[in-house]
N, C-alpha and C positions, 0 to 999 in steps of 0.2 A: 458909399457908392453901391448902385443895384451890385453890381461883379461880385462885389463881395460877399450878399446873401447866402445864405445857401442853399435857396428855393434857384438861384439861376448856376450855378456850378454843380451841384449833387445833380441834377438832368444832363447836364453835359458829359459828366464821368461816366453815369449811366449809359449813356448810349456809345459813346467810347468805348466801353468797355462788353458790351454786347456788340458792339460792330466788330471789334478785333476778335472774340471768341468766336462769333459766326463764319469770318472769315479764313481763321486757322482752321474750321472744322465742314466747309464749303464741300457738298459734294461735288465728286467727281465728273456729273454732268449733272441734268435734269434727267426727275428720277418721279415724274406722273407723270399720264398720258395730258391731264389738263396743263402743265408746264412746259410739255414739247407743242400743244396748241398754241399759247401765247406766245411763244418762240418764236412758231412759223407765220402767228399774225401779225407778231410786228415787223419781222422780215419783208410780208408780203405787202404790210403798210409804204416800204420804202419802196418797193420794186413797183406798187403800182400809183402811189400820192394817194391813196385813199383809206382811211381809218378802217380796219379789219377787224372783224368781230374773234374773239377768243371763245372758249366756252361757256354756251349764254351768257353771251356777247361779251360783257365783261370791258366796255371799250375805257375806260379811263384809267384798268390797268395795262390794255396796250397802250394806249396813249403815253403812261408816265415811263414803261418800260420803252418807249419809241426812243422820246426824249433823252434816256438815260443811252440808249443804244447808237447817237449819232455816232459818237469817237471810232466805237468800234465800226460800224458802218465805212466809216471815213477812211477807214483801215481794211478793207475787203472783209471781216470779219463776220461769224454768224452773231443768231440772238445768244448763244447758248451761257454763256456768261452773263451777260446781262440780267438775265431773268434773273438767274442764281443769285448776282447782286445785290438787283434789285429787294428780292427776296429776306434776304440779312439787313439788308439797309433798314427797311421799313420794321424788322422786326426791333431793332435798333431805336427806331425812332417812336416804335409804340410802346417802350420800355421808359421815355422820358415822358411822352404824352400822360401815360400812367400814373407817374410818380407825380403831374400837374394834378391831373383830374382830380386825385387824392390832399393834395393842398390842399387846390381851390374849397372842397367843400369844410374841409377836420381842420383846414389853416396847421397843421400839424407836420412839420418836416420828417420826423420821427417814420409816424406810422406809411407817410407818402414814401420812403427809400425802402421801407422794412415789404410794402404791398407790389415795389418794382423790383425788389429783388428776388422776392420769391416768383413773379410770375417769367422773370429774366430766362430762370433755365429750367424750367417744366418743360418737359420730355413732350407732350402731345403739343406743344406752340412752338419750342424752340428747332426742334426735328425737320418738321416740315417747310420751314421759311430758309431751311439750308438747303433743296430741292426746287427753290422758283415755285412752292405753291403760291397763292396771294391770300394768305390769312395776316401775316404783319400788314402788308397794306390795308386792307378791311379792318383793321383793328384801330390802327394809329388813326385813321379819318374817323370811324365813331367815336373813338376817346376824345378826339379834338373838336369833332362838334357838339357834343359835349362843356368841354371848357371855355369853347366860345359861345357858348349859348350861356352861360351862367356870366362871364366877363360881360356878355349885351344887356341882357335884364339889371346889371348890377348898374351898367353906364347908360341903360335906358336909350339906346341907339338901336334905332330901326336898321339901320345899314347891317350894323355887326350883328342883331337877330336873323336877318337874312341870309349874310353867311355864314350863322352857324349851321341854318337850315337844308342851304348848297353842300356844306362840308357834310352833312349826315349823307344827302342822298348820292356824295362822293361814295360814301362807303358801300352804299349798296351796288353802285356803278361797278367797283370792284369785285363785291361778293357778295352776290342776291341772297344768299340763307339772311342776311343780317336784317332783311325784312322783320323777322320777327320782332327785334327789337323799338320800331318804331312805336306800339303803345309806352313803352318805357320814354323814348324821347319825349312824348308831348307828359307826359306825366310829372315829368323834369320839367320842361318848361312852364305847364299849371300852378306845379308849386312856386318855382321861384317866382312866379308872376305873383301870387300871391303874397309871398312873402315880401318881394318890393312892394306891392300897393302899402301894408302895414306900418312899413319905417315914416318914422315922425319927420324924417326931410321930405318923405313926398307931399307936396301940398297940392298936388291933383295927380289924377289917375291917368300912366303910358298905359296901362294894359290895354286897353281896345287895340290902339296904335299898332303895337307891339305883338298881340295877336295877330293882326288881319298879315300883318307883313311879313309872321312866321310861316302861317299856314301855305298864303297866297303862295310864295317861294318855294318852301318842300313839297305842295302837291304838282306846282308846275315842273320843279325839277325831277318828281317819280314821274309824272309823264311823260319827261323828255328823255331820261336815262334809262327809267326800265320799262318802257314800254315793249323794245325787241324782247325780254326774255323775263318779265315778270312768271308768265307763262309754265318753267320749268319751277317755280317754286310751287306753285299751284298742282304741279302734277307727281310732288314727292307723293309718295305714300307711306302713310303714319300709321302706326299701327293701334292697337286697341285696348288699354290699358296700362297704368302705369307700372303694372309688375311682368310685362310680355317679356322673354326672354332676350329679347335683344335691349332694354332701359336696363335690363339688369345686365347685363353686357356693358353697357357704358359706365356702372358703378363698379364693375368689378375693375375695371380700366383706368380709373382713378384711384382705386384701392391700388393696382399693381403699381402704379407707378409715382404715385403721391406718397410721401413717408404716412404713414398711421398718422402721427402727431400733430403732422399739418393738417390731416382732415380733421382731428379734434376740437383744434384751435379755432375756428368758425363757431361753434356752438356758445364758447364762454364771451368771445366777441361778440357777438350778436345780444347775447343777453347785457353784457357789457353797455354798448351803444343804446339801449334800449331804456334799461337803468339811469345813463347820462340825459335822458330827454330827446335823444333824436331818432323820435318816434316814425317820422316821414323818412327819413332815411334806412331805419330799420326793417321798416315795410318797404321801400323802393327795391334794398337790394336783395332783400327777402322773395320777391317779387322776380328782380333778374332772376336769381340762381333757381326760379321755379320752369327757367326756359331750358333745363335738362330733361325736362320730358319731352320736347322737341325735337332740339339737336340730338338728343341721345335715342330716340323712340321711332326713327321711322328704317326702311329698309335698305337706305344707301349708308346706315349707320358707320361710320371710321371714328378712332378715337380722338382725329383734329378737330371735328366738330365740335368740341366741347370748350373750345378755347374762348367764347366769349361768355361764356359762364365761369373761369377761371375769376373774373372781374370782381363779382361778389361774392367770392368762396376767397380770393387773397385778401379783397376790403374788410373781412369780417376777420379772418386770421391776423392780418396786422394789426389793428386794430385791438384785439387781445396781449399782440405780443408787446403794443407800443404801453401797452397798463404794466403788464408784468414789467417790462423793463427799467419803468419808473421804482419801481420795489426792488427789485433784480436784476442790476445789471449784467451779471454774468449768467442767470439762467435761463435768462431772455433769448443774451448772444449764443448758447450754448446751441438751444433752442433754435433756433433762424440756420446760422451757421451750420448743425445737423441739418437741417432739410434741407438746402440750397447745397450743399456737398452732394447728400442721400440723392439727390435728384441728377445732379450732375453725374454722379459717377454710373449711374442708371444707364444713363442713355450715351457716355462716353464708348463704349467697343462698338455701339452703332454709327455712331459720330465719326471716330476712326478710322471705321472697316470702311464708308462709302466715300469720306474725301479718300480713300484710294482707287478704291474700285468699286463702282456701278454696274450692277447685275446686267440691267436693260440695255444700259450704251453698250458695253461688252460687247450681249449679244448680237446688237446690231452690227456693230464693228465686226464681228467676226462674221457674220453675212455675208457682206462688203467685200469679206475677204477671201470666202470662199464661193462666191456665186456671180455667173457672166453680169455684164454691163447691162445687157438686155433681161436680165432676166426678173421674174415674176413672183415677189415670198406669197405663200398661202400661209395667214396666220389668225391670230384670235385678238387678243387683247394687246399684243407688242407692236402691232400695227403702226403708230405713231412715233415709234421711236426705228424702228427698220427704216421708214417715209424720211426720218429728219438724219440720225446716222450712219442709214446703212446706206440711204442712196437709193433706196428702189421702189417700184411701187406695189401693192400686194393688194392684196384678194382675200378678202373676210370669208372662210369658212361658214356657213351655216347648220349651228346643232342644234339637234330636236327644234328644225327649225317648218316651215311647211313645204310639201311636195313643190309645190313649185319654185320656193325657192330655191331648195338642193337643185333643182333641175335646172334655174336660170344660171344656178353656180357650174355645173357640168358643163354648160353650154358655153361659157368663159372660158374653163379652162382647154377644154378642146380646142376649142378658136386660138389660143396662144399653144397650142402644140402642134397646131395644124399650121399657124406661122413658122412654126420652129425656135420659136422663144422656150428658153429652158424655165423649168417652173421648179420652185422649192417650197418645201412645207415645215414651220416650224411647229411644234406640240406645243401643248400648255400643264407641265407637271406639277403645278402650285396650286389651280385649279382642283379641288374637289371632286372626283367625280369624271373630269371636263376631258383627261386626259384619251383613256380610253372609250371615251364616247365620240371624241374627235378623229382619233387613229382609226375607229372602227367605220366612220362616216364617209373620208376619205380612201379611207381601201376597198368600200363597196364600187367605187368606180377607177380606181386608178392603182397604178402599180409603184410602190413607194421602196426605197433602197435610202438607209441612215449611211448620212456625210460625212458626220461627224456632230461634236458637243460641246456646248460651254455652261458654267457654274453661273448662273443668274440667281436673284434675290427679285421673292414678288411685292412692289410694287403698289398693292392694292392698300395696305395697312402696315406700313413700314413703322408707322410712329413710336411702340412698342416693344418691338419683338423683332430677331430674325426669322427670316421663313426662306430658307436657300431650296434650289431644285438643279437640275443637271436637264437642261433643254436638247435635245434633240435638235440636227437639222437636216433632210429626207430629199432627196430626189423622188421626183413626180414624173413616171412616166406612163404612159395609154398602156390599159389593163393588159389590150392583146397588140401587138406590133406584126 
């Protein structure tokens, strides 16, 4: 009986078992400004029937987060959970996807458990899918169109080539950087077109067919899905060389957080693979892991961006580990079981500290609790979490920004003191620099008095590292009374 394989039970453990560790270690709310976005759009999908854009647009993971979010709905409840869920769910589900993708191609049970376990608790993938980012969703739709593009070419069905094609341009629906990867898709699909025309059962040639009904589908479904915000991919900016100090930032980030040994272990894999004859595969994923000058090279650079390069950096480490373990079975395990601990317990007092306590939600809560009904926060970057926890609506400060906008922002806030709406201003002490450039900008026009403070955690790069600060929060009153 299939049940009893172990290509369909070892994915189901898997993800079991990443669902329950995600969920014992869930933070305590959502914890990016992009995660309190798809919060508020799926909310505002319910409140008004119509499908709400998240950031650049993003709409298929409000959509799946909608779907997931009726019960709670059904129940007066916000998105806030949900996201979060959703978040672990898919990171869950692209830990089994994984462990297929690596079947289908090695037919290798071995090295498919040893390539999903290691990528299971990496600290830069597993982090941020416990905060409602959408990197597990983006991941698990590329893996699986993916495995259904090679399942189609192999059954020679036009149908399932087309939705392998849909399921790709799923992924980008969820997370536009995954753009990149599409030369990788059709290269995938080149080859195995190839390699089917060659089997001595084909006695005529699907490829045309099978062509026209990949492309027709993926280029009609990036026009339909990322047309709103292909846009924002196009206006990253990348920087100028591979050794710019911010790529090497992203290898030092890999070095912090990836044991030594597991970055090793790609090298003798690779050569491994290459040695076996599987030359096309050694260059394809050769090829992936060369998309770290991408993700890692431009100036919005964080170190979750690197989680779809994790793909061919574990294919080529397991893949070494699954040799030695044939020779070794103990220093194979030793091996594996070292990294996958080392990693875990890595990023465990991060994992701990925020299912209790969330820097941002705090702060907002503590807003809420110190600031009228009516009133107004002046802030910078907390913005969206004040909006979604605190309850209130706030006013973007602008730094080193231009005279007229300091001045269309004066104009604001007088008009709300001139109503008699109380106004509050929180600092940004995590910020670089940001702090007193902010405090100094605001006191050129208005007269400020500290409320009081709370312990917040920034946010920006949480995947890694603590970074705690003591926020500030300011009564805003006219300079002269």
């Amino acid at each position: 009986m299939f049940w009893r394989k172990p290509y369909f039970y070892i994915p189901i453990l898997l993800f079991l078992l990443n669902l329950t560790v995600g969920l014992l270690f869930i933070n305590e709310g959502l914890f990016h400004m992009d995660s309190v976005a798809l919060a508020m759009a799926v909310e505002k999908t319910f409140q008004t029937g119509i499908l709400q854009p998240a950031v650049h647009g993003r709409y298929l993971a409000v959509m799946i987060n909608a779907i997931l979010y009726l019960p709670s709905y059904l129940l007066g409840q916000n998105a806030d959970f949900t996201v979060r869920f959703s978040g672990v769910l898919f990171h869950a589900l692209s830990i089994a996807a994984f462990f297929y993708f690596i079947r289908r191609i090695f037919q290798d049970n071995l090295t498919a458990l040893l390539g999903a376990l290691l990528l299971s608790f990496t600290p830069l993938y597993f982090i941020p899918n416990t905060y409602g980012k959408e990197h597990g969703i983006g991941l698990f739709f590329l893996l699986f169109s993916f495995i259904l593009l090679d399942r189609a070419i192999k059954n020679r069905s036009t149908v399932q080539i087309a939705l392998a094609a849909l399921v790709n341009t799923c992924a980008l629906a969820c997370r536009e950087s995954l753009v990149w990867t599409i030369p990788l898709f059709y290269l995938f699909t080149i080859y195995q077109l190839a390699v089917d025309k060659l089997r001595p059962t084909n006695t005529k040639s699907h490829a045309p067919k099978l062509l026209a009904t990949f492309f027709l589908t993926h280029w009609t479904g990036l026009g339909i899905i990322l047309y709103s915000f292909l846009g924002s991919v196009i206006q990253v900016e990348y920087t100028k060389g591979m050794l710019h100090p911010i790529c090497n930032a992203a290898v030092s980030d890999l070095i912090t957080s990836l044991p030594i040994i597991l970055l090793a272990l790609p090298v003798p894999g690779a050569i491994k693979m290459f040695r076996d004859g599987r030359k096309f595969y050694f260059s394809f994923f050769l090829l992936w892991l060369m998309l770290i000058f991408i993700y890692g090279n431009n100036i919005w650079y964080t170190p979750r961006h690197l989680d779809a390069i994790l793909v061919p950096l574990y294919i080529f480490a397991a893949y070494a580990l699954s040799d030695l373990y044939r020779k070794s079975k103990f220093i194979a395990g030793t091996i594996a079981l070292t990294c996958i601990a080392g990693m875990f317990m890595y990023m465990y007092p991060m994992l701990a500290f925020r299912h209790e306590y969330n820097g941002e939600k705090r702060l907002a809560e503590y807003v809420r609790l110190r600031t009228e009904l009516d009133a107004v926060i002046i802030t910078e970057d907390q913005f969206p979490f004040i909006q979604y926890y605190g309850k209130r609506p706030t006013e973007w400060l602008p730094i080193n920004g231009s005279p007229a906008a300091e001045e269309l922002f004066v104009q604001h806030v007088n008009g709300y003191l001139l109503a008699g709406r109380p106004i509050y201003y929180t600092d940004s002490p995590y910020l670089k620099g940001y702090e007193a450039a902010s405090l100094f900008s605001i006191s050129k026009h208005f007269k400020i008095n500290a409320v009081g403070g709370i312990l917040i955690e920034d946010y920006h790069r949480p995947e890694l590292r603590f970074r705690f600060a003591y926020q500030k929060l300011y009564k805003v009153a006219p300079l002269r009374q």
